[in-house]
N, CA, C and O of each residue as an XYZ file, in Angstrom:
540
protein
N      38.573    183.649    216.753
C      37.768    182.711    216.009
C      38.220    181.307    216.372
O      39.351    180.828    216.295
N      36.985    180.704    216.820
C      37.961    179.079    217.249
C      37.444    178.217    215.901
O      36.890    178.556    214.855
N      37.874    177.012    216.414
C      37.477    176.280    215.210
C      36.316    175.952    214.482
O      35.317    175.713    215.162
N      36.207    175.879    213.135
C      35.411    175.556    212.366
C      35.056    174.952    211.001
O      35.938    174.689    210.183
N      33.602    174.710    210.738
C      33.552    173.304    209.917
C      33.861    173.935    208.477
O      33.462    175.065    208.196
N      34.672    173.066    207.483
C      35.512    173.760    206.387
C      34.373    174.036    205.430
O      34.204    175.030    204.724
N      33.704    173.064    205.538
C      31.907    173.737    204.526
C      31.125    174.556    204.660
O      30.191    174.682    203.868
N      31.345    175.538    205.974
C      30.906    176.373    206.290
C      31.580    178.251    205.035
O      30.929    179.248    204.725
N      32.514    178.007    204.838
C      33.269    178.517    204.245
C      32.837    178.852    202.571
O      33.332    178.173    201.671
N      31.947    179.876    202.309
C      31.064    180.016    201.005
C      31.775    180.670    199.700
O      32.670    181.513    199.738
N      31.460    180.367    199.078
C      32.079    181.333    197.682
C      31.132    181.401    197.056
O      30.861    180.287    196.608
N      30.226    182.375    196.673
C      29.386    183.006    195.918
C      29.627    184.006    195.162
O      30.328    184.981    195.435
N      28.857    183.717    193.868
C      29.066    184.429    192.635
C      27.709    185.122    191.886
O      26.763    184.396    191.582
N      27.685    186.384    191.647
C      26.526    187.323    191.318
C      25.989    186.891    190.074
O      26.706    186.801    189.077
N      25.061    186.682    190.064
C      24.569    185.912    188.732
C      23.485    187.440    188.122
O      23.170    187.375    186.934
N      23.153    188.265    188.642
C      22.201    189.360    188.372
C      21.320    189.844    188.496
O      20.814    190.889    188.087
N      20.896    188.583    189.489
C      19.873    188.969    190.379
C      20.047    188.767    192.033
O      19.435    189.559    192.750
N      20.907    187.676    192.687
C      21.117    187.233    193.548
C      23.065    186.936    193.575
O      23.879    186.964    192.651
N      23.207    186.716    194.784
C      24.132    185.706    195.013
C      24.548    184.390    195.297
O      24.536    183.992    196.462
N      24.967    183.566    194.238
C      24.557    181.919    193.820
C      25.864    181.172    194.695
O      26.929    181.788    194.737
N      25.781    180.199    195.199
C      27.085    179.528    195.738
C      27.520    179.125    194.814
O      26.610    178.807    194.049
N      28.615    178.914    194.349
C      29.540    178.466    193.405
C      30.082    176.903    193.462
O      31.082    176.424    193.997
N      28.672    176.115    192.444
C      28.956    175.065    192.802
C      29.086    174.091    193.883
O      29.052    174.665    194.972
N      29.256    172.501    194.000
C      29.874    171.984    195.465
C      31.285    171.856    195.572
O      32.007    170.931    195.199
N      31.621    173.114    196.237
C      33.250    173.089    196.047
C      33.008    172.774    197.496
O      32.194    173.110    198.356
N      34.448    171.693    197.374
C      34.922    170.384    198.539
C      35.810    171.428    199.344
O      35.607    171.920    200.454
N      36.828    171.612    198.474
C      37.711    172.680    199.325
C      37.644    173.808    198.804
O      37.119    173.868    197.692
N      38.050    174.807    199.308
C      38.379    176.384    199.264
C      39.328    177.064    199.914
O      39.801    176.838    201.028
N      39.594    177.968    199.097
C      40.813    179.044    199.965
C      40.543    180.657    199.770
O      39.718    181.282    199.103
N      41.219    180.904    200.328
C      40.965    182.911    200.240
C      42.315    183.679    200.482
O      42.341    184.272    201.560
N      43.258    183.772    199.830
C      44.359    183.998    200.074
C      44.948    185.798    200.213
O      44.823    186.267    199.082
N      45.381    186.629    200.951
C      45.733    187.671    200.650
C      47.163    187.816    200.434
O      48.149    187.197    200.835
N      46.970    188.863    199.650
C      48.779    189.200    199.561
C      48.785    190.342    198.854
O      47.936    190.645    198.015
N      50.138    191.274    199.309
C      50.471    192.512    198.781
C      52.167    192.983    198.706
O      53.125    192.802    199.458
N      51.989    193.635    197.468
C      53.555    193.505    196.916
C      54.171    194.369    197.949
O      53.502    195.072    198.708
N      55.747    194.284    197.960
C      56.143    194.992    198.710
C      56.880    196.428    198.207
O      57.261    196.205    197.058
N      57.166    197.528    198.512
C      58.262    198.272    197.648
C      59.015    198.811    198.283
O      58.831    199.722    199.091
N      60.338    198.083    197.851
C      61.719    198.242    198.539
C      62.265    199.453    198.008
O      62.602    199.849    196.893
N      62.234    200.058    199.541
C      62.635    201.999    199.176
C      64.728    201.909    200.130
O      65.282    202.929    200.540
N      65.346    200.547    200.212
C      66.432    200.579    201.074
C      67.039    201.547    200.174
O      66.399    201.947    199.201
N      68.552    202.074    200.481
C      69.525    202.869    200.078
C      70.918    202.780    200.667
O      70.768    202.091    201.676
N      72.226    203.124    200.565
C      73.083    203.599    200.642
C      73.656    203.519    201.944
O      74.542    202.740    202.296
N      72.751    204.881    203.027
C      72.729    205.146    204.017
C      71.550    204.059    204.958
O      71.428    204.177    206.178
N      70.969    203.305    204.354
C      70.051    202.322    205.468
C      70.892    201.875    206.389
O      72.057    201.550    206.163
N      70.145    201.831    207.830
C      71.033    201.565    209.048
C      71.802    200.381    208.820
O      70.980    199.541    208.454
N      73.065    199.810    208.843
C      73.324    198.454    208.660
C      72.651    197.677    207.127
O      72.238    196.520    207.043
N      72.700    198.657    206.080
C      71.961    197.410    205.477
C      71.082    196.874    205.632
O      70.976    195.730    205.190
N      70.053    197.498    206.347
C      68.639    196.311    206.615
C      67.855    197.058    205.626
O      68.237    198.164    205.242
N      66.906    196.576    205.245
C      65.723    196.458    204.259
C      64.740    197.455    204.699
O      64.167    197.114    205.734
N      64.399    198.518    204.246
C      63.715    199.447    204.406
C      62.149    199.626    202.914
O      62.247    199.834    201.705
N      61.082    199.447    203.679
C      59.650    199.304    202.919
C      58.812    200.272    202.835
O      58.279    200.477    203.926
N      58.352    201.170    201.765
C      57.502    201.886    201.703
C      56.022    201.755    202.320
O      55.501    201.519    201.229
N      55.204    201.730    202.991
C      54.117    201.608    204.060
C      53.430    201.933    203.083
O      53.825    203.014    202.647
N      52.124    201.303    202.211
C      51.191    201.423    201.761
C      51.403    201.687    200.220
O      50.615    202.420    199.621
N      52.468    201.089    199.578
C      52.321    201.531    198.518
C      52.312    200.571    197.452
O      52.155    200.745    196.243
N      52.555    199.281    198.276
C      52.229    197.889    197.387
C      50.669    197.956    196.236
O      49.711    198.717    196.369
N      50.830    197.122    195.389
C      49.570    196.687    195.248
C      49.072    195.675    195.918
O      49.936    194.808    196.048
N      47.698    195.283    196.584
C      46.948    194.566    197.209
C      46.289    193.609    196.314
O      45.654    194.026    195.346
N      46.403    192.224    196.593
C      45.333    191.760    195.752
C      45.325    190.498    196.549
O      46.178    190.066    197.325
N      43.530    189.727    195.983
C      43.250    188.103    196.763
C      43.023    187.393    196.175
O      42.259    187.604    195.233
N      43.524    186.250    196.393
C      42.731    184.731    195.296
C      41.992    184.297    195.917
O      41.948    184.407    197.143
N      40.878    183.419    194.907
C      40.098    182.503    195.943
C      40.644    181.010    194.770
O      41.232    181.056    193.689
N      40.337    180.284    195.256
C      40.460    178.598    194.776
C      39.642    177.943    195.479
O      39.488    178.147    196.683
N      38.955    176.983    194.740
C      38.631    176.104    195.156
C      38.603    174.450    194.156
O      39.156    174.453    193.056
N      37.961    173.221    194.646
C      37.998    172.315    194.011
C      36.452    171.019    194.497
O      36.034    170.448    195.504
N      36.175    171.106    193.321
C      34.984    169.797    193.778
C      33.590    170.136    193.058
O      33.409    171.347    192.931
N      33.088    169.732    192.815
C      31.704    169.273    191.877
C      30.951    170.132    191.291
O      31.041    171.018    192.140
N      30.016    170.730    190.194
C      29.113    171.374    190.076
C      27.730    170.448    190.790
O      27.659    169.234    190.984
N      26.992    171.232    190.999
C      25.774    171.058    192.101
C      24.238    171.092    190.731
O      23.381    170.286    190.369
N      24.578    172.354    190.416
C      23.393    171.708    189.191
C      23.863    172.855    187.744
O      24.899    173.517    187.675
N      22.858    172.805    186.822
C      22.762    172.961    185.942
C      23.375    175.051    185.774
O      24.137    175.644    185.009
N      22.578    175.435    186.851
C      22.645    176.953    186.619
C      24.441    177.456    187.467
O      25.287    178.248    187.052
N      24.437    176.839    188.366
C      26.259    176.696    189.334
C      27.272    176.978    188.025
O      28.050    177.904    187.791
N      26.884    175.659    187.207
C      27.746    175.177    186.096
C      27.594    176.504    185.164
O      28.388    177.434    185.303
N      26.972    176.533    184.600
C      26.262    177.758    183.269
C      26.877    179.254    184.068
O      27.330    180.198    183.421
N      26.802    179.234    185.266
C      27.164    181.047    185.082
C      29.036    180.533    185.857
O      29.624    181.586    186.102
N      29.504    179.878    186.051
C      31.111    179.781    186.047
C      31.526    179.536    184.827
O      32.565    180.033    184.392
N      30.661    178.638    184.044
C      31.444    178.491    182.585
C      31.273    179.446    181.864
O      32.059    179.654    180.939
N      29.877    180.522    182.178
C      30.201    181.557    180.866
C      31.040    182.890    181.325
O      31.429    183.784    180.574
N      31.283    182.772    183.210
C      31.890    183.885    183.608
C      33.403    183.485    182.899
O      34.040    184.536    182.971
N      34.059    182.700    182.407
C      34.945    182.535    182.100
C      34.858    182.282    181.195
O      35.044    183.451    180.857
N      34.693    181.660    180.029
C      34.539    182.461    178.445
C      34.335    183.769    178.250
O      35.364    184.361    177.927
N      33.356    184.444    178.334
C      33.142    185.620    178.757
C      34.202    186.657    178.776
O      34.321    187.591    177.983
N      35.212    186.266    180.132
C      36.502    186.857    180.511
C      35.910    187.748    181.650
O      36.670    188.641    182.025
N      34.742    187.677    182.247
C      33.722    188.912    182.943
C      34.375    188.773    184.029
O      34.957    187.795    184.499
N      34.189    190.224    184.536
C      34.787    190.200    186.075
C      33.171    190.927    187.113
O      32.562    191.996    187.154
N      33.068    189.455    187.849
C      31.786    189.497    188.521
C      32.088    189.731    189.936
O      33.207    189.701    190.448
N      30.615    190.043    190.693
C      30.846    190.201    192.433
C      30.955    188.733    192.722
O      30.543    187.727    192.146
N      31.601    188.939    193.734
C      31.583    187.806    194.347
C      31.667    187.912    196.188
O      32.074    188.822    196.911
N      31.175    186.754    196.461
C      31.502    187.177    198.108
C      31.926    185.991    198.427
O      31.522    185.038    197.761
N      32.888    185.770    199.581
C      33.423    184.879    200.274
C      32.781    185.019    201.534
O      32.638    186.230    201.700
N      32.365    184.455    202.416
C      31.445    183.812    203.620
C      32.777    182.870    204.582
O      33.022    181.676    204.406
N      33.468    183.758    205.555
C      33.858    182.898    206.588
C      33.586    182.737    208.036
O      34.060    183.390    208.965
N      32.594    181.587    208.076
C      31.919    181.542    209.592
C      32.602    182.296    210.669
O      33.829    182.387    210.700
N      31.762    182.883    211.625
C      32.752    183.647    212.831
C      33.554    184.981    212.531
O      34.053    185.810    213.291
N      33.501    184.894    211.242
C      34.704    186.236    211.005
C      34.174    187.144    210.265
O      34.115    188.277    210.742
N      33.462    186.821    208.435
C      33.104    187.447    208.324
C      32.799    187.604    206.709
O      32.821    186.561    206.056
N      32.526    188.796    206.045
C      32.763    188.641    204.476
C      33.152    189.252    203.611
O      33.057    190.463    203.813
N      33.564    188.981    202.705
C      34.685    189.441    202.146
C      34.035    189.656    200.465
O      34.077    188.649    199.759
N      33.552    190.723    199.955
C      33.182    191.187    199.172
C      33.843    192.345    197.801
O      34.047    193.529    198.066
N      34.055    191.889    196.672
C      34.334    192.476    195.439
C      34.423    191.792    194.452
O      34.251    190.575    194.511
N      34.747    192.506    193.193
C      35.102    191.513    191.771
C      35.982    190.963    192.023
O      36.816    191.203    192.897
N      35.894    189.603    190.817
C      36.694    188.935    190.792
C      36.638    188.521    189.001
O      35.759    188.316    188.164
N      37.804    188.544    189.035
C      37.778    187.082    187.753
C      38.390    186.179    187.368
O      39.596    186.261    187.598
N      37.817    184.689    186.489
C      38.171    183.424    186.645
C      39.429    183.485    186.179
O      39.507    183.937    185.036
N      40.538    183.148    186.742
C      41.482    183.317    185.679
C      41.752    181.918    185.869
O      42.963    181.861    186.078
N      41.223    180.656    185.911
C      41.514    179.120    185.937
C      40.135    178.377    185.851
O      39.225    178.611    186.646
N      40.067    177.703    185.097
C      39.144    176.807    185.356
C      39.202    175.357    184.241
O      39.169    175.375    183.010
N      39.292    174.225    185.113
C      40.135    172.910    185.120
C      39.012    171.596    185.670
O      38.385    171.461    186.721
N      39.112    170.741    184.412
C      38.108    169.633    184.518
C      38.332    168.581    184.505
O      38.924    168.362    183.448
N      38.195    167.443    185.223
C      38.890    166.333    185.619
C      38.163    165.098    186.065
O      37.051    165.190    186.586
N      38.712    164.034    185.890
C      37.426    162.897    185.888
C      38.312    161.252    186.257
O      39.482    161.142    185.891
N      37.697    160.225    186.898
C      38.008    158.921    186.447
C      37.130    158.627    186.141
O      36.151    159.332    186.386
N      36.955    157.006    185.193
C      36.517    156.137    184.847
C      35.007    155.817    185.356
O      33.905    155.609    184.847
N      35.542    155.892    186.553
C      34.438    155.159    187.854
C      34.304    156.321    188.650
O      34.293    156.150    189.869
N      34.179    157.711    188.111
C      33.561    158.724    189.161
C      32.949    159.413    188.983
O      31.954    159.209    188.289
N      33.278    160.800    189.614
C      32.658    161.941    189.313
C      33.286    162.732    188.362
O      34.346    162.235    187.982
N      32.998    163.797    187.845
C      33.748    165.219    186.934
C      34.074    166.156    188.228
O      33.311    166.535    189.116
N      35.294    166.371    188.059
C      35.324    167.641    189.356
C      35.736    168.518    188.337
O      35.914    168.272    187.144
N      35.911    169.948    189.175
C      36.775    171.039    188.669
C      37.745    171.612    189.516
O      37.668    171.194    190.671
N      38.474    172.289    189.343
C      39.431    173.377    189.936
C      38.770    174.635    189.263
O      38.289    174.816    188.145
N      38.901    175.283    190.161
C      38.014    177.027    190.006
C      39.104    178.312    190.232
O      38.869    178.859    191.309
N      40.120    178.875    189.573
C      40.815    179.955    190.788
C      40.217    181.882    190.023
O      39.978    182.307    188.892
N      40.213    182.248    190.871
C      39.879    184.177    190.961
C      40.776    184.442    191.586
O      41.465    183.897    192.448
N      40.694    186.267    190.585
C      41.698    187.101    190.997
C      40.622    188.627    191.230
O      39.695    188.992    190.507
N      41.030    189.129    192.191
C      40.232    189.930    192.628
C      40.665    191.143    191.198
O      41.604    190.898    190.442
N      39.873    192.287    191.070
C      39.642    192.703    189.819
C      39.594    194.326    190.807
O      39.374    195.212    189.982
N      39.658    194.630    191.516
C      39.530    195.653    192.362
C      39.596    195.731    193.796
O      40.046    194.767    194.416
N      39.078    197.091    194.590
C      38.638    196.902    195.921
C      37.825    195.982    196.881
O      36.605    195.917    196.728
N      38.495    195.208    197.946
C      37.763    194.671    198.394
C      36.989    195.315    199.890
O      37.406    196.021    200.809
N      35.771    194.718    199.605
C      35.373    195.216    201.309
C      34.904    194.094    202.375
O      34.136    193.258    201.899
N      35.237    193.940    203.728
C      35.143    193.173    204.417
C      33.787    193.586    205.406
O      33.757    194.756    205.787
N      32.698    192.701    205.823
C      31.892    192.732    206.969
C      32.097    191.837    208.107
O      31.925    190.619    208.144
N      32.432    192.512    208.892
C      32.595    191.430    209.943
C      31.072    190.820    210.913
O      30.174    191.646    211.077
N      30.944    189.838    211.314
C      29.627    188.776    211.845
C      29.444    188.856    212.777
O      28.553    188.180    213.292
């Protein structure tokens, strides 16, 4: 994958009939990570660190930060999080591919100057299996 433009990069959220972009978020992220489980012992060669292969739990965040876009963006992030709902969501990364399952809000953060705009901070925690399509 060579380089590419960071707005290209989607976060969409299932509203119940479709899949809605989530707001004008400026930036975004998609983070993976999975626990590890340390099976070392006694007899490990030298003391080195020995890992059970597949037995972590798996899980992804997404984050992002920057504007609601209109009226309906705003209304289904603010009630997915009152709510507490854990919705589909898909992540969209140009060239590579997409990245599809629940998620839920576990952040959401509102912020302002004087002389600007209202932004937010947005973060999800995946709520299950994810599945990837590649482009």
């Amino acid at each position: 994958m060579g380089a590419q433009k960071g707005k290209d990069l989607l976060v969409k959220m299932y509203d119940g009939a479709s899949y809605v972009t989530v707001a004008g978020l400026r930036s975004r992220k998609i983070a993976f990570n999975a626990e590890l489980v340390d099976v070392t012992h006694a007899e490990s060669v030298d003391r080195w660190r020995e890992l059970l292969a597949g037995a972590g739990v798996k899980r992804a965040s997404i984050s992002g930060r920057g504007l609601f876009k209109d009226s309906a963006s705003d209304a289904l992030v603010r009630q997915a999080f009152f709510d507490g709902a854990v919705n589909a969501c898909q992540v969209i990364v140009p060239d590579f591919g997409t990245i599809e399952g629940q998620f839920q809000i576990s952040g959401l953060e509102f912020s302002g100057e004087h002389n600007g705009e209202v932004t937010f901070d947005v973060s999800l925690e995946s709520a299950g299996a994810l599945t990837f399509t590649a482009m």
